[in-house]
C-alpha positions as protocol buffer text, in pm:
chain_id: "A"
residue {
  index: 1
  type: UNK
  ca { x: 10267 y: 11607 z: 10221 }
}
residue {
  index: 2
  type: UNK
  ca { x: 9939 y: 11641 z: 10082 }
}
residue {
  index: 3
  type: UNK
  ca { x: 9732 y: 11328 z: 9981 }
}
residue {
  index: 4
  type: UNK
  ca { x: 9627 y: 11383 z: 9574 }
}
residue {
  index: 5
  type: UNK
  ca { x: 9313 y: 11392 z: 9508 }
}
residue {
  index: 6
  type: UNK
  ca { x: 9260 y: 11011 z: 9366 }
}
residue {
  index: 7
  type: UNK
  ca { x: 9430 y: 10851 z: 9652 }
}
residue {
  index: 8
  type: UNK
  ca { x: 9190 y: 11060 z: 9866 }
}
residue {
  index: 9
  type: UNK
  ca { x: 8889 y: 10923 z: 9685 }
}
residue {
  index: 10
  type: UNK
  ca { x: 9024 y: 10584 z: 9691 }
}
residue {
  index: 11
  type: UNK
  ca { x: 9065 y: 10599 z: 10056 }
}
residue {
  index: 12
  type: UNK
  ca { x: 8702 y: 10737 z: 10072 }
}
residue {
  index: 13
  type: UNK
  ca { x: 8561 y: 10456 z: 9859 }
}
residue {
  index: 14
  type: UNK
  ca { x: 8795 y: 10159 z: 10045 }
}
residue {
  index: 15
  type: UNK
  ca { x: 8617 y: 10249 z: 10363 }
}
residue {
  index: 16
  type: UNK
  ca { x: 8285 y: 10209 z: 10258 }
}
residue {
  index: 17
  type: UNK
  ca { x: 8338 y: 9865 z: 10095 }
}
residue {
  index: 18
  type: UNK
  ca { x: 8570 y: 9717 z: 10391 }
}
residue {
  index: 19
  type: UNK
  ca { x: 8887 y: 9722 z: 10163 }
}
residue {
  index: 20
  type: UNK
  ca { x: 9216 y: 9854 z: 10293 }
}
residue {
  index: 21
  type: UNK
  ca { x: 9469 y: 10057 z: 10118 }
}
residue {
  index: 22
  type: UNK
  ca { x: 9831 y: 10075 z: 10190 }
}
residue {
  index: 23
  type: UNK
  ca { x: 9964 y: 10390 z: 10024 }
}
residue {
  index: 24
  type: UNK
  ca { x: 10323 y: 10468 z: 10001 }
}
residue {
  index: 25
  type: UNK
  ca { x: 10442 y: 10768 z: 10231 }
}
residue {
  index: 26
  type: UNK
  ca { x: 10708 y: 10870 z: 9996 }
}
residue {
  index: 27
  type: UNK
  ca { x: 10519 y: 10865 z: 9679 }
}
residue {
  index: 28
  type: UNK
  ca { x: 10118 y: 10895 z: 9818 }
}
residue {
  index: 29
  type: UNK
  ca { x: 9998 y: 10871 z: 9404 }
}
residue {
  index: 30
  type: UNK
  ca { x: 10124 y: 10517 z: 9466 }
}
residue {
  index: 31
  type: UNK
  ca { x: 9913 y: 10234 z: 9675 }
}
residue {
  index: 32
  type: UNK
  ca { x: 9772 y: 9855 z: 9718 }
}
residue {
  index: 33
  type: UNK
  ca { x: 9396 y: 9800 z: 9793 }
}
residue {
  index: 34
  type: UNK
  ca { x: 9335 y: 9509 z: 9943 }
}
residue {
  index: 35
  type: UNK
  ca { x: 8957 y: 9373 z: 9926 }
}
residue {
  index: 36
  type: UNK
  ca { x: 8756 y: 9221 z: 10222 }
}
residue {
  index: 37
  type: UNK
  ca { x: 8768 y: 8863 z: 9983 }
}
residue {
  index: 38
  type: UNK
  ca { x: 9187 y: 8914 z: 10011 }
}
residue {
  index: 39
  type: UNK
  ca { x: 9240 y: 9017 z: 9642 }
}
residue {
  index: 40
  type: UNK
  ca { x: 9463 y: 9291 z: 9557 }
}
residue {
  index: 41
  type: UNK
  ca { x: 9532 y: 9531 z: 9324 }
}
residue {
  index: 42
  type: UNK
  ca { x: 9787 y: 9801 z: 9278 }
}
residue {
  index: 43
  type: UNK
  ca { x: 9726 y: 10176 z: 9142 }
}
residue {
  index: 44
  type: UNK
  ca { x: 9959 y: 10476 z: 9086 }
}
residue {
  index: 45
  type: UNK
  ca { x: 9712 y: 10785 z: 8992 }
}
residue {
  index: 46
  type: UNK
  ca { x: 9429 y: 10685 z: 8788 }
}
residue {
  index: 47
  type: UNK
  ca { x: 9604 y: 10345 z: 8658 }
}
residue {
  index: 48
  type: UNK
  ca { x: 9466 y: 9996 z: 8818 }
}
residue {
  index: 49
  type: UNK
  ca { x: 9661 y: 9706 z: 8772 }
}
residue {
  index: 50
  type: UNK
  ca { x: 9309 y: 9561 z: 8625 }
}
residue {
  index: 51
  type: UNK
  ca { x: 9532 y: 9481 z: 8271 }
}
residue {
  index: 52
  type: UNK
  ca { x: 9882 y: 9486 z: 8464 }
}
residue {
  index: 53
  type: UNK
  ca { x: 9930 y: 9882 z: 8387 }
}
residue {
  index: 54
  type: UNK
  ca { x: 9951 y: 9987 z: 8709 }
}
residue {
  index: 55
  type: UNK
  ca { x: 10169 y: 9711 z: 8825 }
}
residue {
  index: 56
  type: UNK
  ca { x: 10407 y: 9758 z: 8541 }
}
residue {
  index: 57
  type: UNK
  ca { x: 10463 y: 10139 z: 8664 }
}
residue {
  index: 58
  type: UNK
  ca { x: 10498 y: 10061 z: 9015 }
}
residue {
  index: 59
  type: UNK
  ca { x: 10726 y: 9826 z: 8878 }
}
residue {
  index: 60
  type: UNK
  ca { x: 10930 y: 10036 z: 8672 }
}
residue {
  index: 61
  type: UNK
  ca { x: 10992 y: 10280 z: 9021 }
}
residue {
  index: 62
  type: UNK
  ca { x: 11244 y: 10088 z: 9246 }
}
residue {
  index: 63
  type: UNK
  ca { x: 11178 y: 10310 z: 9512 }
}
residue {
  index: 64
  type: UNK
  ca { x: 10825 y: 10209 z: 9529 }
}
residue {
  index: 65
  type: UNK
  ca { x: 10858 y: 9858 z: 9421 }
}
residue {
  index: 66
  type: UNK
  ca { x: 11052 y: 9817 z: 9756 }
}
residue {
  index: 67
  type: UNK
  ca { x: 10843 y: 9963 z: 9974 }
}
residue {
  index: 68
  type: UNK
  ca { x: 10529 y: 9723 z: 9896 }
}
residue {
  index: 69
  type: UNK
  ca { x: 10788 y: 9407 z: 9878 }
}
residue {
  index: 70
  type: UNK
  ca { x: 10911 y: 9501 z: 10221 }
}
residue {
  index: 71
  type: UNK
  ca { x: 10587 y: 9548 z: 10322 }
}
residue {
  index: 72
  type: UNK
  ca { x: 10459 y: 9198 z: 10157 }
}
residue {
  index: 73
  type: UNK
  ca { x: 10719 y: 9071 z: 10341 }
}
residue {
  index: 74
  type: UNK
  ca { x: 10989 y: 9011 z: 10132 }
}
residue {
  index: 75
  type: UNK
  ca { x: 11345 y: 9045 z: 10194 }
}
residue {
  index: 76
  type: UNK
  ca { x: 11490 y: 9392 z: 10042 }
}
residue {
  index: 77
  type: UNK
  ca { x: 11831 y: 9531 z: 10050 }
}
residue {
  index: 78
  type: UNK
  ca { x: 11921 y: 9810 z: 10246 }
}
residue {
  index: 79
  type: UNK
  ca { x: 11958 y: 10177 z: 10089 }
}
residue {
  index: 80
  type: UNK
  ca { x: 11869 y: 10510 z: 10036 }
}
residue {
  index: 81
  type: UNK
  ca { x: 11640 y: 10624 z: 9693 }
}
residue {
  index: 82
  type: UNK
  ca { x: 11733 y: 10924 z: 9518 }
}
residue {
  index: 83
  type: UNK
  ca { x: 11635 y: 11072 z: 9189 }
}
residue {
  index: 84
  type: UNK
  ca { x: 11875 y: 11161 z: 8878 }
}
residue {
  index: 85
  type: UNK
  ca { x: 11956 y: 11519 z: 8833 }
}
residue {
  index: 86
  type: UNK
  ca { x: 11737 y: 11500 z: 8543 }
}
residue {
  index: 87
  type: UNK
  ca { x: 11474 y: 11395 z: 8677 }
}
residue {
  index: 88
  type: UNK
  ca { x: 11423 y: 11645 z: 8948 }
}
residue {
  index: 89
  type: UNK
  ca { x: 11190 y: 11951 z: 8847 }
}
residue {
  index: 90
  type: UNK
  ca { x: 11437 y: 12230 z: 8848 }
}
């Protein structure tokens, strides 16, 4: 899967300021930058959970929201994620 374009330059930028980024495999629009001080932030595209925007739409995708709590090291339950008929781009 190719990385988009602002994940790429997020990457780019979290390298030269000593911050890591966790990005999800499944949904690589979708990641956690952590900061050499140990704050965090979420984004999904060009959104930044600066005002809670970006965590609200991680939120809002269960897939995603239990990848990052899994790998926060919470407990999840077990299952698969699949998308609606409808939601699929036919």
């Amino acid at each position: 899967m190719q990385i988009p374009f602002v994940t790429s330059i997020i990457q780019k930028l979290a390298d030269e300021i000593g911050a890591v980024v966790l990005v999800d495999p499944e949904c690589t629009f979708v990641g956690l930058i952590t900061f050499k001080n140990g704050n965090k932030t979420f984004f999904r595209n060009s959104i930044f959970s600066l005002n809670s925007s970006g965590s609200v739409a991680i939120a809002k995708d269960k897939g995603v929201s239990s990848f990052f709590l899994n790998r926060l090291g919470y407990k999840i339950p077990e299952g698969k994620h699949f998308l609606l008929k409808n939601y699929v781009k036919k």
